[in-house]
N, C-alpha and C positions, 0 to 999 in steps of 0.2 A: 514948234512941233511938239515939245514937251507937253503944253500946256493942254493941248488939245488930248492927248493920252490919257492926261492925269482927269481931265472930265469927264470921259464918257465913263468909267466907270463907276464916279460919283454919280451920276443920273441912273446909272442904270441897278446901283445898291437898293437905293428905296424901294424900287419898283419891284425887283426878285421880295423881299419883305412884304410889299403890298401883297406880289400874287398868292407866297406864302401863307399868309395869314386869310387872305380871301379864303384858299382853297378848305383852311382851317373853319373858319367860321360858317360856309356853304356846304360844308361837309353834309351828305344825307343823313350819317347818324346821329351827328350833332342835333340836327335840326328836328327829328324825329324826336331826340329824349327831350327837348326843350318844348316841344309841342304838347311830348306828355305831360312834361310838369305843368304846363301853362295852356290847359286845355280853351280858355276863353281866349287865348291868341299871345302870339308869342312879339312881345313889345321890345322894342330898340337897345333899350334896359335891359333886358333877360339875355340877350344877345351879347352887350359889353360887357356883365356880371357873370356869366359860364366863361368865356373865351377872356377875361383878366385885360380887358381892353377899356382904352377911354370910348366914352360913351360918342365923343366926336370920332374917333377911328369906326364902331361900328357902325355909326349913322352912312359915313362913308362908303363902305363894302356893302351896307343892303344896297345904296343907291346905284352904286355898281351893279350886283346883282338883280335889281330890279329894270335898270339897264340891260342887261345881258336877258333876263327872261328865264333868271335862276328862279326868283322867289314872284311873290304876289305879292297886291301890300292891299290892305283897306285901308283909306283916310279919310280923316275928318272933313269938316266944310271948309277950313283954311288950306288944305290941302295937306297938314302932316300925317304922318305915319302912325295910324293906332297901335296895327300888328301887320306881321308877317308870314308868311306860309309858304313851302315847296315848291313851284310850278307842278301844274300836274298832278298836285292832293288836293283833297279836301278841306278845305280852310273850315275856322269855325262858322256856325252859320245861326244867323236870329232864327226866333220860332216860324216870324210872317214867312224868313226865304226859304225855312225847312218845309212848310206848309206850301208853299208854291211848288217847289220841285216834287212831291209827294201828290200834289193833285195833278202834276204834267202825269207823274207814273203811272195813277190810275186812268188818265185817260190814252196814255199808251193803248189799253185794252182796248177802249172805245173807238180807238179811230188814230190820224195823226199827232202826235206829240207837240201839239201848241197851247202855248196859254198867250189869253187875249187880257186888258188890264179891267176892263170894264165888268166881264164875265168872272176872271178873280176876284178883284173886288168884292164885288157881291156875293161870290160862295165863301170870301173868308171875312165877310163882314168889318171892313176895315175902306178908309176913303183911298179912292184909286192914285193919288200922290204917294203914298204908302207903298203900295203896289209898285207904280214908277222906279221908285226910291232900289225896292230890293231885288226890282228885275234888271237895274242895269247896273246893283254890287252880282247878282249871279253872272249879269255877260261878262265885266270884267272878270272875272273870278275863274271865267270859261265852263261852266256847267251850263251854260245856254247862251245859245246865238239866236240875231234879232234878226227876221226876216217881215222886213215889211212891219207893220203894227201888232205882228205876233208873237211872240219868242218861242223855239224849241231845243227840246234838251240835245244837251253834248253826250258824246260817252261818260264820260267823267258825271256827267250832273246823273245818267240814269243811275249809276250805283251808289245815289245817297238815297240811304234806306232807314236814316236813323229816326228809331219813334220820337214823339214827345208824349 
């Protein structure tokens, strides 16, 4: 009976640590001043170097977080982790995805909020894989849901207003 005493509260030390330092590193205002310093996107690296952690510990806690639906992540074609962002902000965004959500807004006015890939395409003079490419980092990103062969903006995607 000892025996069993004396474990659980070994199993359960790391874990109060883990949540700790989770709640540390997903912090909103953490994540905010690191977003400002690292306005191209805030990478795995910037994370374990602010917060005094190994770079395996913070690999850990975004994949949690990214789990839980704390943060977002963009990745590469192998599937790692470029960068990371907020749930619910605005992540950084390339010119083609700035230029996409910026021609949904003007056609807000005109009518329904859908962009078509063939029809962008061709008003932003680029091949429609391109297109493909940055319309389904915006769905993940959630500034636009795909309905059918169209995509239209989120709340979240109407308030990107940033020029280039």
């Amino acid at each position: 009976m000892t025996l069993s005493a004396r474990i659980l509260p070994d199993l359960l030390a790391p874990m109060a640590n883990l949540v700790r330092t989770f709640d540390r590193v997903i912090d909103p205002t953490a994540m905010d001043y690191l977003a400002k310093r690292h306005p191209d996107g805030v990478r795995v690296v910037d994370i374990a170097g602010h917060h005094d952690l190994l770079f395996v510990e913070a690999q850990d806690i975004v994949e949690i977080a990214l789990c839980a639906r704390q943060l977002k992540a963009r990745r590469d074609q192998d599937g790692d982790i470029l960068f990371v962002w907020r749930a619910g902000t605005m992540p950084p965004l390339t010119g083609l995805e700035k230029a996409l959500l910026r021609q949904a807004q003007r056609d807000l006015e005109a009518g329904p909020d859908r962009i078509f890939v063939e029809g962008a395409a061709m008003d932003l003079r680029v091949g429609p894989s391109a297109v493909r490419k940055a319309l389904e980092f915006l769905v993940s990103a959630d500034l636009l849901t795909r309905d059918g062969r169209a995509y239209a903006l989120t709340p979240l995607g109407r308030t990107e207003g940033d020029p280039e």
